[in-house]
N, C-alpha and C positions, 0 to 999 in steps of 0.2 A: 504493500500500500504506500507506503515512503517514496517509490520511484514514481509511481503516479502523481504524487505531491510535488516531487520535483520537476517533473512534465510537465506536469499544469502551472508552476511554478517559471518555468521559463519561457511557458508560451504567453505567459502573462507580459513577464520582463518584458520580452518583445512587441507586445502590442504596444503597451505604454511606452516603448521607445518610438512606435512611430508615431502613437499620438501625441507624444511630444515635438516632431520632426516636424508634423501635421500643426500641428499650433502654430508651431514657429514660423511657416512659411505664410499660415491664413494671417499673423500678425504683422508679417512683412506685406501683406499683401492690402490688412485693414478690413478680412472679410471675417461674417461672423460664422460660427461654424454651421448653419444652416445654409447660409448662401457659397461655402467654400463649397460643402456639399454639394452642391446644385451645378456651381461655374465645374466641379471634376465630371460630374455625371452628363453633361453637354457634351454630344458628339462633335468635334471638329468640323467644320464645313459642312456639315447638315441642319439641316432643321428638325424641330419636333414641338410638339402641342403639350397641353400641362399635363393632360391624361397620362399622357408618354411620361414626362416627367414625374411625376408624381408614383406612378408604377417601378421606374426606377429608383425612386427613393425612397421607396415604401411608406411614401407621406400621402394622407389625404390631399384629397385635391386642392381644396381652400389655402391647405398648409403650403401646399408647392404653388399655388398661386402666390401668395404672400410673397413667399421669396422672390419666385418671378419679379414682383413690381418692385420689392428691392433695388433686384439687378437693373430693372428698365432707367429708374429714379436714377442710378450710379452709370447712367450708356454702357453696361458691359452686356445688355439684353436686349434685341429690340422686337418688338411683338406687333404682326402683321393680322389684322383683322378680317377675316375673312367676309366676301361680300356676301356671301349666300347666308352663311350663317353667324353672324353677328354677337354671339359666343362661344366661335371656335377662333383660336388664333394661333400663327402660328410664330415660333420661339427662334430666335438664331444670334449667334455671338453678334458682337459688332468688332470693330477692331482693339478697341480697348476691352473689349469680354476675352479676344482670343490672344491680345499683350497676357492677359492677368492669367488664364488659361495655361499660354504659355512659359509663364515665369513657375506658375504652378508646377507642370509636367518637367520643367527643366529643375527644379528644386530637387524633387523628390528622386529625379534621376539621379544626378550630383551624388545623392546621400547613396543609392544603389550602387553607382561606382566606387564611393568608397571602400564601402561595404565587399565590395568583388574583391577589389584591389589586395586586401586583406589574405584573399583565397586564393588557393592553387586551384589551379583548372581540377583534377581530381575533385578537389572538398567541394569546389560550384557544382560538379554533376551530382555530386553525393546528397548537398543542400537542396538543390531540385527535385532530386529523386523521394528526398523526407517528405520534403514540402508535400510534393505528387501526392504521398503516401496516407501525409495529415488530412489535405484536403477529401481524399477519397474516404476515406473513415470518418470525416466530418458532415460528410453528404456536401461539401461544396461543390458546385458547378457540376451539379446530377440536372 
């Protein structure tokens, strides 16, 4: 039972390391953590509606609305109003959504390359292959 304590134990460490990593760049970047959420879960160069958004957030709608107007209020969102239906609209970075976006994915990359840098090619396959191993016992991405 001890070893599972330690398991759970480190996967812990790790998460709050990245929610630390995660703070730190929403704080450079001045977002709150609902709308950091929202500008990572934004496809690049597509578009999408709040339904969409909010499915991928697994926030009610109203909820992922709000943030929406957040972002629109800050131009990192801008929301296209569809002519037929007049509460449906549609979501897309603007260039300042995919600046902040992209300082985003470039942060968080940074911190993974150090993190590599650290490893020998052996230990990254090894590290993959746990990862593989956790999430498949986790039920992620079933």
């Amino acid at each position: 039972m001890l070893e599972n304590v330690q398991f759970l134990g480190r996967v812990i460490e790790l998460k709050e390391r990245c929610e630390a990593k995660e703070r730190e760049v929403r704080k450079e970047l001045g977002l709150s953590p609902g709308e950091y959420c929202c500008l990572r879960a934004f496809p690049m160069g597509e578009s999408l509606d709040v339904g969409e958004l909010s499915r991928l957030l697994a926030l009610s709608h109203s909820r992922a609305s709000r943030l929406v107007d957040k972002l629109v209020k800050r131009k990192m969102v801008s929301r296209e109003v569809s002519e037929s239906d007049r509460r449906a609209a549609t979501l897309r970075l603007t260039p300042a959504g995919f600046e902040a976006k992209n300082r985003l994915v470039e942060s968080l990359l940074d911190c993974e390359r150090r993190i590599v840098a650290e490893l020998s090619e052996s230990e990254r396959r090894e590290v993959v292959n746990a990862l593989d191993v956790l999430c498949r016992a986790m039920g992620v991405n079933e």
